[in-house]
PAKOLGU-20868 format. One line per field, with one value per residue: residue number from 1; residue in three letters; x, y, z of N, C-alpha, C in turn. Coordinates in steps of 0.001 Angstrom, whole numbers, plus 500000, padded with zeros to 6 digits. Each point is the difference from the previous one (the first is absolute). Layout:
REM residues N
lumti (NUM;...)
lumdren (ALA;...)
n.xx (X;...)
n.yy (Y;...)
n.zz (Z;...)
ca.xx (X;...)
ca.yy (Y;...)
ca.zz (Z;...)
c.xx (X;...)
c.yy (Y;...)
c.zz (Z;...)
END
This chain:
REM residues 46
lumti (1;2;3;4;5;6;7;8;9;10;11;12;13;14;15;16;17;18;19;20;21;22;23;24;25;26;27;28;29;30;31;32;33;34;35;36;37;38;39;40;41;42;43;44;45;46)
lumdren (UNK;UNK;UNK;UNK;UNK;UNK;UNK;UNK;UNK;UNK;UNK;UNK;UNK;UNK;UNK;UNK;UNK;UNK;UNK;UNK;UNK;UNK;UNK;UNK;UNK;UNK;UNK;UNK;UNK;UNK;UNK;UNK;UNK;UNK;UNK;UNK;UNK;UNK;UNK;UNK;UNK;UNK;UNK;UNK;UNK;UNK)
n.xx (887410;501175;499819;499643;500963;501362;500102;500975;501072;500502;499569;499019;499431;500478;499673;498768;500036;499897;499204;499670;500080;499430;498637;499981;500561;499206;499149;500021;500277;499493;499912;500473;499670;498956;499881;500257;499366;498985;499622;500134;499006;499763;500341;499430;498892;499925)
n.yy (880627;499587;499723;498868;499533;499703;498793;501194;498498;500203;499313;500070;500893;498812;498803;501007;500698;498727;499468;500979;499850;498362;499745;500521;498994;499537;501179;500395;498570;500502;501606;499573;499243;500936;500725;498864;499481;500843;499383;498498;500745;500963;499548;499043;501294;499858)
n.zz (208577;500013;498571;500275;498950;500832;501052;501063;499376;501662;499945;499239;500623;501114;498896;499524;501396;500524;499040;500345;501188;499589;499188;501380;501006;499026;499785;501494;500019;499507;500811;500854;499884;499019;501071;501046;499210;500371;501209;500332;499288;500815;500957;499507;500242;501198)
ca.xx (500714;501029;499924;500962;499602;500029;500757;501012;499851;500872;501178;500257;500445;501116;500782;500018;501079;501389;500226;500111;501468;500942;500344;500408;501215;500131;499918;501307;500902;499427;500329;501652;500389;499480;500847;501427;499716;500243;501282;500871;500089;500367;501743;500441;500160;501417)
ca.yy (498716;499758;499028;498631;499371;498401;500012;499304;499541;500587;498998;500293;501444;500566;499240;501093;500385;499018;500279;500783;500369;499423;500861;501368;499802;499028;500889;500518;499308;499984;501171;499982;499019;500555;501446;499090;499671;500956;500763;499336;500277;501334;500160;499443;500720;500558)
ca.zz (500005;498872;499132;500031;498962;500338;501120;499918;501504;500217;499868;498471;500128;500465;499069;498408;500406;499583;498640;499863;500343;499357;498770;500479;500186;498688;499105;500102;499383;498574;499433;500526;498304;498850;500140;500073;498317;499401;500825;499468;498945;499936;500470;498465;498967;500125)
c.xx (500894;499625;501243;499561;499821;500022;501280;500586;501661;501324;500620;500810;501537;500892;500321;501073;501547;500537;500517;501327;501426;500377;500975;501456;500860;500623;501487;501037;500320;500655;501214;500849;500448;501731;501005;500595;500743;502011;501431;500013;500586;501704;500495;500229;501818;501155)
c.yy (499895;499057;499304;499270;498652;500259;499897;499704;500661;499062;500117;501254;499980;498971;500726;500872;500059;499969;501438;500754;499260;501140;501294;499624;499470;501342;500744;499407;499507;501321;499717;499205;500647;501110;499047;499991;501536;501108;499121;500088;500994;499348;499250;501163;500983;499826)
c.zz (498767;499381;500150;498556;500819;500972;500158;501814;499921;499661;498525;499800;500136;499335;498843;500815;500024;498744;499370;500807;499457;498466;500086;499823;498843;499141;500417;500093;498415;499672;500549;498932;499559;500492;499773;498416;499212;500382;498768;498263;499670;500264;498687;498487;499973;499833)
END
């Protein structure tokens, strides 16, 4: 039998989910920035 610390209900499962694909979509809009940022710096050094 698998040790369960807690219970978990599915519903929870699939809100920490959510959360987590948000963070996903968050992060790669966050690295597109970051390149966007970096790109328009770069065309300024020139």
């Amino acid at each position: 039998e698998p040790d369960i610390l807690f219970p978990v209900v599915p519903s929870e499962i699939e809100a920490v989910h959510m959360q987590l694909v948000e963070c996903g979509v968050r992060i790669m809009e966050a690295e597109a920035h970051l390149k966007w940022i970096n790109e328009e710096y770069l065309k300024e050094d020139e």
